[in-house]
N, C-alpha and C positions, 0 to 999 in steps of 0.2 A: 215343514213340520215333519220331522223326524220321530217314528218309536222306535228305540232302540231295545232289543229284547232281553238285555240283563235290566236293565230299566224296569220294564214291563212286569218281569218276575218279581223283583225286588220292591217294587209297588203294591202288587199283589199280595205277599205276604205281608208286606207289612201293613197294609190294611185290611185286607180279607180276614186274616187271622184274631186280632183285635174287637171287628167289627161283628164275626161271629158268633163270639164269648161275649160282649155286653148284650145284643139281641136276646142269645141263649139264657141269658141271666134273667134280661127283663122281662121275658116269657115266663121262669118262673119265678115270679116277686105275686104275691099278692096285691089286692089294688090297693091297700095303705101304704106298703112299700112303693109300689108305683107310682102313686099322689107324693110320695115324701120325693123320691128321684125324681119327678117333673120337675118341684118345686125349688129345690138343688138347683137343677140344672139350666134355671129361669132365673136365679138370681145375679143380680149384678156383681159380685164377686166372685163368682163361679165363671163368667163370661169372660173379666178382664184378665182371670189369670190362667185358668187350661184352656179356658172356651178358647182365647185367643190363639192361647202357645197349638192346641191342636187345630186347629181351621187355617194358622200360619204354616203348619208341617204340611200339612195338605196339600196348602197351592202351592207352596214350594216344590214338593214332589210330583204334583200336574203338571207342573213347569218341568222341572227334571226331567220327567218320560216325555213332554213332548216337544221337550229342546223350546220352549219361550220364556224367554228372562220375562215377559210382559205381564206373566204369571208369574214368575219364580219372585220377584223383586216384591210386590207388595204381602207375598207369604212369608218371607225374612222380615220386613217390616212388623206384619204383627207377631212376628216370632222375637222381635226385639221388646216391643211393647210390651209383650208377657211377660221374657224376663224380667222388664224394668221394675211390671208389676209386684208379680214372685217376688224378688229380692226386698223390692219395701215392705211386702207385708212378712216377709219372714225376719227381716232388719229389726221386728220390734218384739216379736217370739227370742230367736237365738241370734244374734249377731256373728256368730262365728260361721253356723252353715248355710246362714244366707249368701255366703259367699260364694258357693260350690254353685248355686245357681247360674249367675251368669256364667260361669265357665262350660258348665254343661249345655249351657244352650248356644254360646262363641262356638263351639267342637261341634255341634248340630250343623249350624250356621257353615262352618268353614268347610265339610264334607259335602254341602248343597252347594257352595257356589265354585266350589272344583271343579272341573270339566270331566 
């Protein structure tokens, strides 16, 4: 088990940074606003389609920084199921930019499993 330190940086900002600004936000939300983002974020459509695509960016990038496919492999996994998701429920909104989804998420994909 390898950290490699562009890795490590690159880890960092991209989730340090992110993880900061939602905290920072929900600190100032009042608690309707708060109740309403729980509730969001507990439901079943919210899970199958960021819940996943971000919990799959994740382990992929756990995996990344610390050189295990054993982690990396099931983070692309639900980073697929996301898209699958993503593009059916946007399939029945617009059909033409639902397209852009899986591509955006193949180029995700193909930059994780690089060496």
């Amino acid at each position: 088990m390898n950290i490699d330190t562009d890795s490590l940086v690159t880890f960092l900002i991209t989730w340090g940074i992110p993880t900061f600004m939602v905290v920072r936000t929900y600190l100032k939300m009042d608690s309707d606003d708060r109740n309403s983002a729980k509730k969001d974020f507990k439901s079943v459509h919210f899970v199958f389609t960021i819940g996943s695509l971000v919990i799959g960016y994740f382990f992929a990038s756990i995996g990344n920084l610390l050189t295990l496919n054993i982690i990396k492999l099931p983070g692309i996994f639900l980073m697929i199921v996301a898209g699958i998701t993503i593009t059916v429920d946007m399939w029945r909104k617009n059909k033409a930019k639902s397209m852009l989804t899986p591509m955006l998420i193949a180029v995700a994909i193909f930059f994780l499993i690089k060496p």
